[in-house]
BAMI-567642 format. One record per residue (C-alpha): residue in one letter; x, y negated, z. Coordinates in steps of 0.25 Angstrom, whole numbers, plus 5000, padded with zeros to 4 digits. Each point is the difference from the previous one (the first is absolute). Example, Ala and Ser with C-alpha at 12.3 -4.5 7.8 and 13.67 -1.06 7.14 Angstrom:
BEGIN
- code;east;north;up
- A;5049;5018;5031
- S;5006;4986;4998
END
This chain:
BEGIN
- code;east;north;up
- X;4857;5143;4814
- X;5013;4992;5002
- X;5004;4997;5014
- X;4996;4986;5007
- X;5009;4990;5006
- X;5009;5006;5011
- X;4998;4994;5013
- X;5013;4991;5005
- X;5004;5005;5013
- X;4999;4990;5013
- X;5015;4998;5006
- X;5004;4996;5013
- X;4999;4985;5000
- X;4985;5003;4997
- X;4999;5010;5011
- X;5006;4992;5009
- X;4993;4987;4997
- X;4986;5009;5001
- X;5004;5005;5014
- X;5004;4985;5004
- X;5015;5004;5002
- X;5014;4998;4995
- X;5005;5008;4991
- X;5011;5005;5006
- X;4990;5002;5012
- X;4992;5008;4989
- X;5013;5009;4996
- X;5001;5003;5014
- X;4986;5006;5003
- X;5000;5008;4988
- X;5014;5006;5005
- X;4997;5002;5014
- X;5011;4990;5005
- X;5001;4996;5013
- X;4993;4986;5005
- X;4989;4998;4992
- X;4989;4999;5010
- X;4987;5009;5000
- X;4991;4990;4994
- X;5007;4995;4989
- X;5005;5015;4996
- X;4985;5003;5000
- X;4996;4989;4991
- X;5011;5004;4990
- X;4993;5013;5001
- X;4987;4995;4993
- X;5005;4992;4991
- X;5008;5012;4995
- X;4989;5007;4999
- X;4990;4989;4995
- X;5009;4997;4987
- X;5006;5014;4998
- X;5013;4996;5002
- X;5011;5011;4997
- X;5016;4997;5004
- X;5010;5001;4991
- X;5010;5012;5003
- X;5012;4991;4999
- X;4995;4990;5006
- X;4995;5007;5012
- X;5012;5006;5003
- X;5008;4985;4999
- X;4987;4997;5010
- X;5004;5012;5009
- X;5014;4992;5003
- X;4993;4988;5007
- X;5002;4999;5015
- X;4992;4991;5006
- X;5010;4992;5005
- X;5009;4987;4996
- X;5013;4996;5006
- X;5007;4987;5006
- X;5014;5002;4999
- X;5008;4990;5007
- X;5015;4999;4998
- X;5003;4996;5015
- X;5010;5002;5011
- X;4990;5000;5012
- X;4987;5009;5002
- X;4994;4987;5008
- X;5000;4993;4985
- X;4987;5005;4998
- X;4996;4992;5015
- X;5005;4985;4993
- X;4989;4992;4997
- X;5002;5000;4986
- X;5002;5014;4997
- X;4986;5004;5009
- X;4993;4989;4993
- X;5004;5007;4985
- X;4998;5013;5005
- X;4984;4997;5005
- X;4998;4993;4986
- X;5004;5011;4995
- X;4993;5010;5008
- X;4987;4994;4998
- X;5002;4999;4982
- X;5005;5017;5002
- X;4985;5002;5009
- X;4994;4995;4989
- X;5005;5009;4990
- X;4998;5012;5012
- X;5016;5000;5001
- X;5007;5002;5012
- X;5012;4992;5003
- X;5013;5007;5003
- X;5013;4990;5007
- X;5013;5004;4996
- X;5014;4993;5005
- X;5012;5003;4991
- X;5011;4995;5006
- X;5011;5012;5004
- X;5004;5010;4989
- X;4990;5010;5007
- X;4988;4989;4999
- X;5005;4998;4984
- X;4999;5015;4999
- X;4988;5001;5005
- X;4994;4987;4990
- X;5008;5008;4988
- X;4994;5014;5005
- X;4986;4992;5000
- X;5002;4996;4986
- X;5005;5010;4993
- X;4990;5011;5006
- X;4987;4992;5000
- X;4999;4998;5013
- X;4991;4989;4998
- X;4988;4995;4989
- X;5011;4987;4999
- X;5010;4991;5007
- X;4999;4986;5004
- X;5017;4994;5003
- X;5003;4990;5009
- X;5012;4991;5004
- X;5011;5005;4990
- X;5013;4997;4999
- X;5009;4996;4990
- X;5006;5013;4995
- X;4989;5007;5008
- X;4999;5017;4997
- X;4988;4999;5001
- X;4997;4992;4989
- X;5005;5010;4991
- X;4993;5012;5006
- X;4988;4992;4996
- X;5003;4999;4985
- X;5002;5013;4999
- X;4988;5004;5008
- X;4988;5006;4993
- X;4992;4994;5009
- X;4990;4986;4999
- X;5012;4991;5008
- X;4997;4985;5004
- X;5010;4991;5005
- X;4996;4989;5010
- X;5007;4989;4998
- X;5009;5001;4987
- X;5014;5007;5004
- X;5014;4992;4995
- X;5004;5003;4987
- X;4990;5003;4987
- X;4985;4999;5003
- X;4993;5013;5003
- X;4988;5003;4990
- X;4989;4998;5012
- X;5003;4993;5012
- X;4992;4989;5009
- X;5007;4988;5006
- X;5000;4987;5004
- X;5004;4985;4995
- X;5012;5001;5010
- X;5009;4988;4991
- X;4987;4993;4998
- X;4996;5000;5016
- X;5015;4998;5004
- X;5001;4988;4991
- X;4988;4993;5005
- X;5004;5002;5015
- X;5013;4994;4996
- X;4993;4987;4993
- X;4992;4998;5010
- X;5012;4999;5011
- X;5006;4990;4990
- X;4988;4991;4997
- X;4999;4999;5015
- X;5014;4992;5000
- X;5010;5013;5001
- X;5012;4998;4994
- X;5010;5013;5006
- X;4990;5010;4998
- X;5007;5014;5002
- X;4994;5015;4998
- X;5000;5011;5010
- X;4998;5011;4987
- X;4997;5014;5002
- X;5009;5012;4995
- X;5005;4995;4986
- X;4998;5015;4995
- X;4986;5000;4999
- X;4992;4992;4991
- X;4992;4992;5010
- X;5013;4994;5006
- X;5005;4997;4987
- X;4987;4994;4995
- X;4997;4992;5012
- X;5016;4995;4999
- X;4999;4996;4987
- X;4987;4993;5003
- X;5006;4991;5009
- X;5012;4997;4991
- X;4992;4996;4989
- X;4992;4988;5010
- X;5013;4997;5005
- X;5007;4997;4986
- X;4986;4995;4994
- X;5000;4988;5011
- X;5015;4998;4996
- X;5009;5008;5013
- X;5008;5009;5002
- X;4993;5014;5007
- X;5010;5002;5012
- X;5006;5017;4999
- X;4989;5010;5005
- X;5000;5006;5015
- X;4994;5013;4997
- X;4991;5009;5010
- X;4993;5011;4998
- X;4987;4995;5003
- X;5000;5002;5014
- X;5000;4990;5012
- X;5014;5004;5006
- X;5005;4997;4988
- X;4994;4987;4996
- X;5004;4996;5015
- X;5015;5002;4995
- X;4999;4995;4986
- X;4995;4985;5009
- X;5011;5003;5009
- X;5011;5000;4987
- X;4993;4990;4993
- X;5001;4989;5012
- X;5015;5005;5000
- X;5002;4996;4986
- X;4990;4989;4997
- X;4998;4991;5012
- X;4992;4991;4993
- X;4988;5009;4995
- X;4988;4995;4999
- X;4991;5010;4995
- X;4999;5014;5000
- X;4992;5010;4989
- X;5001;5014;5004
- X;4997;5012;4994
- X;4989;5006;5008
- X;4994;4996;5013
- X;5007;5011;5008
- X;5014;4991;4997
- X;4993;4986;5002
- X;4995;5006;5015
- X;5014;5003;5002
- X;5005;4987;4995
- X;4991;4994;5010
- X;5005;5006;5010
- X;5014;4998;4997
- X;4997;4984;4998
- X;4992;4999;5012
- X;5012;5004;5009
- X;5008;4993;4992
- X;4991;4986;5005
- X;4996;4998;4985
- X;4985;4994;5000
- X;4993;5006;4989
- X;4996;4994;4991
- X;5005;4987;5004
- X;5015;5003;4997
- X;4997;5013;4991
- X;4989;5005;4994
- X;4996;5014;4998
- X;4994;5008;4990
- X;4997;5015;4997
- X;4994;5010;4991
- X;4988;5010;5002
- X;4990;4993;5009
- X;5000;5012;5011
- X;4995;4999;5014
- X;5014;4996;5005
- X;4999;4987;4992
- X;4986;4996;5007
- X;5006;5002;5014
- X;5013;4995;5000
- X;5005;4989;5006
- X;4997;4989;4991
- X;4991;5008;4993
- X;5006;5003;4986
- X;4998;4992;4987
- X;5002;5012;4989
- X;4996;5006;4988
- X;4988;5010;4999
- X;5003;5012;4996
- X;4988;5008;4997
- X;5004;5014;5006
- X;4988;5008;5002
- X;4999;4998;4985
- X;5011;5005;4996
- X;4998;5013;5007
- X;4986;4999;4994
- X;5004;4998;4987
- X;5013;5009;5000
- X;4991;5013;5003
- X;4989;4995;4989
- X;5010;5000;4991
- X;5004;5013;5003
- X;4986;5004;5001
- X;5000;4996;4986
- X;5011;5008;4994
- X;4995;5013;5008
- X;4988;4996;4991
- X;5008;5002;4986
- X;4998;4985;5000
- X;5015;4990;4998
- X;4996;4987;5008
- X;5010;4989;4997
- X;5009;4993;5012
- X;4994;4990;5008
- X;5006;4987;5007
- X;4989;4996;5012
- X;5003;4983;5002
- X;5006;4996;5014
- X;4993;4986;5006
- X;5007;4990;5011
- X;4996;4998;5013
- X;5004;4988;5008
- X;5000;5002;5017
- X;5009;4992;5009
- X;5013;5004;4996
- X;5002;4993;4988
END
């Protein structure tokens, strides 16, 4: 009597899918990984045993290297980073999209050669299910530890040099331009920029946003003051730049942490903003509502970068290759431009 049709086998996504889970939520109950919570590890229990679902050798002992766990790498000089409104914005995005996915979310700063060891010790031992990288600098080690990394790595925001294979970021030379065009439709003819540090990609983007609306209405953008995004430093950058260009008019800068600062400096300096110079800034944080004028700036959407970086990299854990995503930036006008 020949033998009838054998039966397929159910696989993962099917077990997962029954049990109402992720996948890699599923992988993880099956291998008895940490941080899968009781509930769902029971209902992947039933539906392994409702569809007769068998692992794969192989693959369960690919599955038995999962921790649990993804980190956020920041390559940073001061622990209080992760305290700056931008940084705990990205982190509860992100935090959220990992709770989704039952994955905790573990804070890294890589900034001495014992922090970059311990980042290259995390990479290389798989100390984590994936890595998201933040903040990057030209030249940066760690973006080659992550190329070499066999590990599911997102970058947030796009490092200087070639583009990474997956990476989240936003429309910085697109927001910077339209903050700068705004300031010269308002009458602005000596529009300088306070720029962020010129070795990471957002500096350079939002620099060369500016520069393109200044020669697209015909001038000549004015040398950039660069900061390193922080309010002390925006205060100086305004300081120089009054040295050298008394007659500025407008001001873009690259973040609302360095147009607080050049506030700061231009009110002690008896400057009325806006009516002898106008300010504008980038990210659209608390600080740009509560300064005084309250900030015109471009809106960064920063939660939703965190969120979108860790559902990328929820995607790779999953087998899945997410292509790179750019989130648009919008303007807001408030009283000081």
């Amino acid at each position: 009597m020949p033998a009838g049709p054998s039966r397929r086998q159910p696989t993962l996504d099917e077990v997962a899918e029954h049990a109402g889970v992720s996948r890699s939520v599923a992988s993880r109950a099956l291998n008895n990984a940490p941080h899968v919570s009781r509930a769902k590890r029971e209902a992947v229990e039933r539906a392994v045993r409702l569809l007769g679902y068998v692992p794969h050798p192989t693959a369960r002992a690919l599955a038995t290297r999962q921790t649990g766990a993804a980190a956020l790498v920041v390559s940073g000089e001061d622990p209080s980073i992760f305290a700056d409104p931008f940084f705990a914005e990205v982190i509860v995005g992100a935090s959220a999209a990992l709770d989704e996915a039952d994955l905790h979310l573990m804070l890294c700063l890589a900034a001495s050669d014992r922090g970059r060891k311990r980042v290259e010790d995390l990479l290389r031992c798989r100390g984590a299910d994936g890595v998201m990288l933040m903040a990057l600098r030209e030249d940066d080690p760690l973006a080659r530890l992550a190329e070499e990394a066999d590990l599911p790595v997102v970058f947030g925001g796009r490092p200087v040099g070639p583009a990474p294979r997956h990476y989240v970021d936003v429309d910085n030379t697109g927001g910077a331009r339209e903050a700068t065009e705004y300031l010269l439709a308002q009458g602005r003819r000596r529009v300088a920029t306070l720029c962020g540090r010129l070795d990471t990609e957002a500096g350079r983007a939002r620099y060369r946003g500016y520069r393109d609306a200044m020669l697209g209405a015909g001038l000549e953008p004015l040398p950039p003051q660069e900061g390193d995004f922080t309010e002390p430093s925006g205060a100086a950058g305004m300081t120089a730049l009054l040295s050298r260009h008394a007659d500025v008019d407008g001001v873009f800068a690259a973040n609302d942490n360095m147009a607080a600062g050049a506030l700061r400096t231009l009110r002690a300096a008896g400057r009325s903003v806006p009516d002898d110079i106008a300010v504008a800034g980038f990210d659209d944080l608390a600080v740009a509502r509560i300064a005084d004028p309250p900030l015109t700036t471009v809106h960064q959407p920063v939660r939703a970068l965190g969120r979108e970086m860790a559902r990328m990299l929820v995607a790779l854990v999953n087998g899945q290759d997410p292509t790179p995503l750019i989130l648009p930036t919008r303007f807001v006008v408030r009283a000081s431009a």
